[in-house]
Each structure stands twice: as C-alpha cells, then as structure tokens.
ZAGU-643478 format. One record per residue (C-alpha): residue in one letter; y, x, z. Coordinates in steps of 0.05 Angstrom, whole numbers, plus 5000, padded with zeros to 4 digits. Layout:
<nodes>
aYXZ/...
</nodes>
This chain:
<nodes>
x887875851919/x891975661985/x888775082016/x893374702078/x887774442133/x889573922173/x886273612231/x890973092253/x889572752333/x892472152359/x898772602389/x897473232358/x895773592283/x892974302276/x893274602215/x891175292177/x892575522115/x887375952084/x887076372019/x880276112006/x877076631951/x878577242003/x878276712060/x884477012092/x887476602139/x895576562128/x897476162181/x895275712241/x897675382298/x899274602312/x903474062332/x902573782402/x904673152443/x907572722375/x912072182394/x914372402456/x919872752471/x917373512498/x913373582437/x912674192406/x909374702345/x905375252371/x904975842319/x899676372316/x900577002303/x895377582272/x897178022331/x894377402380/x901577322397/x904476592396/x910376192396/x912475532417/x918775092389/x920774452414/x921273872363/x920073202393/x916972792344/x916672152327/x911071992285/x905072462247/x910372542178/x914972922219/x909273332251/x906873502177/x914373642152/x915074132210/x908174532197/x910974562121/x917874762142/x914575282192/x910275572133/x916675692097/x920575962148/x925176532129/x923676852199/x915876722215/x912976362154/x908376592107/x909476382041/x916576332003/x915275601979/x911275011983/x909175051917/x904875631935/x900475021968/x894574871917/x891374261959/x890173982027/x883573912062/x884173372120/x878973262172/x877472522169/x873072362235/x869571732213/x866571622140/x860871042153/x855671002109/x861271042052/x861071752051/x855372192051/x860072822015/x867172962015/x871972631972/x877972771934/x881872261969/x884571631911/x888070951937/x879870661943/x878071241984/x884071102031/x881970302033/x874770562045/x877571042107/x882170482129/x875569922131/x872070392181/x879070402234/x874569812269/x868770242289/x873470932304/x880470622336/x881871202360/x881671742300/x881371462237/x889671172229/x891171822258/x887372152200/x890171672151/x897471842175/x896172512164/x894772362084/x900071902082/x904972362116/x902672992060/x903572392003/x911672352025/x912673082043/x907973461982/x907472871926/x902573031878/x899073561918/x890773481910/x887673301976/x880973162002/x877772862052/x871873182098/x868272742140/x865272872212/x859472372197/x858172532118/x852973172139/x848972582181/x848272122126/x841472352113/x839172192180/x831871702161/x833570932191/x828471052247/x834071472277/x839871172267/x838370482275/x838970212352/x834469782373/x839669182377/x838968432340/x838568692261/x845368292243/x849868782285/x848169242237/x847668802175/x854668522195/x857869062242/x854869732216/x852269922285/x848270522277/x848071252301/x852471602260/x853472222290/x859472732287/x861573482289/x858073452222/x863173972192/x860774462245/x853274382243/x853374392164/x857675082164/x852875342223/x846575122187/x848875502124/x851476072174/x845376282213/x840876302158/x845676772125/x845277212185/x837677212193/x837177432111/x834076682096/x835475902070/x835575282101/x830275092062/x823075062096/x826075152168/x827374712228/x833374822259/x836774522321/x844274652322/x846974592392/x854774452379/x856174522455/x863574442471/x868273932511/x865473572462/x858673712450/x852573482406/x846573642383/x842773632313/x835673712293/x835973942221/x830274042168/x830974312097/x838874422104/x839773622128/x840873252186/x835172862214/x836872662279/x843772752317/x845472672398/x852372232385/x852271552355/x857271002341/x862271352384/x862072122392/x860871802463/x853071742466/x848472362474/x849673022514/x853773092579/x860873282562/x867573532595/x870772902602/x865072422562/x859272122596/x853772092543/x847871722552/x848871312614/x844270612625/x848970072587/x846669542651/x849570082698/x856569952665/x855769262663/x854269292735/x861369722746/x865269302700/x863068642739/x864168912800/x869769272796/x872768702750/x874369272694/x875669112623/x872969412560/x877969802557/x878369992627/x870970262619/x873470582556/x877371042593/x872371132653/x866871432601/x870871802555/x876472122603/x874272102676/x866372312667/x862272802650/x863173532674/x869973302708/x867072672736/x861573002774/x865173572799/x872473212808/x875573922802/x875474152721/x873473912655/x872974652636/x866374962639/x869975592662/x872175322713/x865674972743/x861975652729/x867475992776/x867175502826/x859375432827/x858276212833/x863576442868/x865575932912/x858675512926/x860974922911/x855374442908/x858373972855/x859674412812/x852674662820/x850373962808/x854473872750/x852474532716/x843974272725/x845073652693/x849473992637/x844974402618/x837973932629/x840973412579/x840974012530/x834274202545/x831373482532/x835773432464/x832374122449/x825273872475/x825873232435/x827773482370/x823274022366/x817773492372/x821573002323/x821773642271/x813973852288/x816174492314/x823474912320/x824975562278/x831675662297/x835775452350/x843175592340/x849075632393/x856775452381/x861975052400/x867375332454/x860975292509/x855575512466/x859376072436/x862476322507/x857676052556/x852876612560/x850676312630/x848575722606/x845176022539/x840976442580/x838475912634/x837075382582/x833175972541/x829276092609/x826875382607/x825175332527/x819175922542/x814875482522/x816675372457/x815776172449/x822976312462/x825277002497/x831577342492/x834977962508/x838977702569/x842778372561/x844378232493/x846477582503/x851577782567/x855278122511/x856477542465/x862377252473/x870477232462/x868577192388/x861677602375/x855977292344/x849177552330/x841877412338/x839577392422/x832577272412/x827877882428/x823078082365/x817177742393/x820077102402/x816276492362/x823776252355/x829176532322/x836076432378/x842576562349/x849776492372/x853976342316/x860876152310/x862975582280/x868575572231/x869474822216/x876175032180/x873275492131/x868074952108/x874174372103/x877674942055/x870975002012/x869274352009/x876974261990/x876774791926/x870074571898/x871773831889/x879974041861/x875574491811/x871173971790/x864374231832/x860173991879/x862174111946/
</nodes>
C-alpha cells in the first residue's frame, strides 16, 4: 500500500510517500515559501542528492498538484500514475479534546478540525487546505487525519487543567494539550522495541528536543503529563519559542512597550528562546560553535538555561511518575546534540543514571542505540523519531478497518 504523507505549514507542505508493509520510502521532499513568488519544490533523492524547481505558488492546492505531478514525473518521479496512491495521511496539529485517535477524515471530522482554528490560528486552516487541496486534485482518495494532541488525550485533569476561573475552560477549552504527540507515541513504541520490552509497566520520559521541543512523562504506553500546553508555546526553552516565562512579566512588556497581542505573539514565538538570549542563531549548532570555540558568553548562557529547563522537566516527571525507567532522546537536538545529552545525563546521577560518554560521542547523523552504561538504575536511549512512518500506519490501519 502507497500511503502520500503530508504535513502542510502555513507557507510550506512536506510530503513522503511510503510503501508502508516494507516501509520503503519512495519519495520525499517539500514545497517551500507558498504564495510567494520564489517558491519552490525541493526533491530528495536516495543518493542524499537534491533538487530544487521554482514554482511560485499561489495557494496550498497548487503546492499539492505539484508534489503529485513531481511523483509522476517522467524524469525524477517514482511511480507511473497517481492511481498507484492508496490513501493520504495528513498531519493535523490541533485535535482538542475531539480526538483522542486518528480519524479517517468525513465532512464532520473536517467541521470538528475547522471548530478548533480558534485555539491553533496558526496551523490548523493550513492543515485543512491541505485535505481540501488532495479532495480537488485525488477525488475519492481515503485520507486520514493524525493529530499532534490525540497521544495527550489521556493526560488525568490535574495536569491539564490551568489553574484559571473554571469557565475558560467550560466555555473556551483552555487546557494543556500538548503536542509532538506523533513523535513521542512512535518513540514510546520505539525504545521499548530496542531494549527487547513493552510500554507496559514502565515509566518513560520522552525528551522530544528540537527547535521545537517538548517533553512527556509517559506511564503504561500513555501520556500523563506533557511540557507544551494550549500553544506548543509553554514548557521547555526553544530555538525561537520562549516557554514558560512569568505571564505578569509580559504584561509588564506589553504595557510598557505599548505592544499588542499580537505584537507579543511574535516576541515569544519568533524572537526568544535560544536566538533571543544569544542574538546570533536559533540553531543549536551554531550556539554550541560559538560557546566552545569562540567563548562567547551568551551563548554559554543560553546553552545553561537550555539544558536546566530539561533537567527540571526530567526532575519533575520522574517524581509525577514515582520513579523513571527510561529516558528517551530525539528530536533534531536530542538526536544530534550529543553535548547536551551527556551534560544533562551528568546532572540526572541521582536518579541512578550513567552513561558511556564515549558511546554517546558516536551517536549522531542518524545512529541510535542505548547510551546508558549496564549499571545504570535508568535505561538512556537515543532514538530517532520517525513521525512519518507512524502518520503512514496510523493511515493503513484505519483504510483497512483496524485500530490504529
């Protein structure tokens, strides 16, 4: 079965298409800067080679008809025609507390993903063009819908409930609701598979540590606790993203500086965070660089309160779970960062964590593998994530009638 991913963004839509019972991947690449007028598809290629042509596109249908037209290509596609596409998974960022699974996606699902555009602006029309543009270009086509927040769904109300008057959440659903579920499901499943063992019976904290980054404390296989909440805003220092950040400190800023909600927006999604506090680089690479080889105090800075806001998630959740069994690295920083693995390891000693620094050095650029020496109380394990894959599966159980 080939199954078309989608992950569509406000200006851009990345796509794979995966053979899902060999899990061969066919094609991938993406459509970047949509609407304006240097946008472009960037292909992928097996050998690592890529290729970029120039479209400029208006609007998220063209974007899809040009990853279809690309996967037909007589020169570079893949397959010889679009029939050979058996469904479409789509990454749909915000679900609610409508969805605690993912969906083959009906006219009611799309009114349900449409009533939660007030509480996630910023992703879910893009995700809903994406559908909208596969309904014109492939009619008939299955697709499904995966949602960031569904994994966190089992989350008790003592955690996601904010201490806030009750009727903002009776009457605006304001609650945690977490995100990068996709990715902390798949590495939940993942690690235990790799240590020979089920989710079942073990506490796990799942450090999705990325631009974006998050953190989950999971017990039994579900989501208990999660770092973001309403927004993928709150929680864990980020590239560009704040996270937790005293709300009267903003409304100190905002009256002072006479800057709107939306002003502020901007300030604590796109100007904070690593890049904030070192004015130089969202890019952890590039704060590492400049903190070790140059000496450049901010990015030192920057890099110590990075990594101690992952230490207290990792502190606090291994209380909330009454202990930690596994603690699991991914994400673009948590897969690649091997700095930062090994000095937040340092610090977790006592919880009975020790690692083979040497061991970890080496994972990176796409290795995975346990990191935790054979006398460690906890189980350490870089992993990487594969968000993808999991939208494919979840895709091919629900168009043959399973459970996803």
């Amino acid at each position: 079965m080939n199954i078309l991913v989608l992950n569509c963004g406000s200006s851009s839509a990345k796509y794979k298409l995966i053979e899902i019972k060999e899990n061969k991947t066919l094609a991938e690449g993406g459509v970047e800067k949509i609407g304006l007028p240097d946008g472009f598809i960037k292909l992928k290629f097996d050998d690592g080679s890529k290729k970029n042509i120039d479209l400029g596109l208006t609007d998220h249908k063209g974007a899809i008809k040009a990853i279809l037209d690309a996967l037909v290509h007589p020169e570079y596609g893949c397959i010889k025609d679009l029939k050979e596409i058996d469904a479409v998974g789509h990454r749909v960022v915000h679900g609610g507390e409508k969805f605690s699974r993912s969906v083959l996606i009906t006219d009611e699902v799309k009114d349900m993903i449409r009533e939660c555009y007030g509480i996630a602006p910023l992703h879910n029309p893009v995700n809903m063009a994406g559908i909208e543009a596969i309904e014109a270009v492939l009619p008939g086509v299955p697709q499904v819908g995966v949602f960031d927040t569904a994994f966190h769904q089992t989350m008790p109300k003592s955690a996601f409930m904010y201490p806030l008057p009750m009727e903002y959440y009776t009457e605006d659903h304001v609650r945690r609701y977490g995100f990068h579920g996709t990715s902390h499901r798949f590495v939940t499943q993942r690690v235990c598979e790799m240590l020979g063992t089920t989710p079942e019976g073990k506490r796990i904290i799942c450090c999705h540590i990325g631009n974006g980054a998050s953190i989950s404390a999971v017990k039994d296989g579900k989501s208990i606790d999660t770092t973001m909440g309403l927004t993928p805003t709150e929680g864990l220092m980020m590239g560009t993203r704040s996270g937790d950040v005293d709300p009267g400190a903003l409304l100190f800023l905002m009256e002072k500086y006479n800057l709107s909600p939306k002003d502020m927006l901007n300030i604590i999604n796109k100007k904070s965070g690593v890049l904030g506090i070192t004015g130089l680089s969202s890019d952890m690479r590039d704060v590492v660089d400049a903190a070790e080889k140059d000496n450049n105090e901010r990015a030192k800075l920057a890099l110590d309160m990075y990594e101690l806001r992952i230490l207290k998630y990792i502190g606090a959740y291994a209380a909330e779970l009454g202990g930690v069994d596994i603690i699991a690295f991914t994400g673009g920083v948590g897969e690649n960062q091997y700095q930062t693995r090994k000095r937040v390891c340092r610090q977790l000693a006592y919880l009975g964590v020790k690692i083979d620094e040497e061991l970890n050095d080496t994972l990176w650029r796409g290795k995975e593998g346990e990191i935790s020496l054979p006398d460690s109380k906890v189980k350490v394990v870089v992993v990487l994530t594969d968000e993808e894959y999991m939208i494919a599966r979840d895709t091919e159980a629900i168009v043959e009638g399973r459970e996803p």
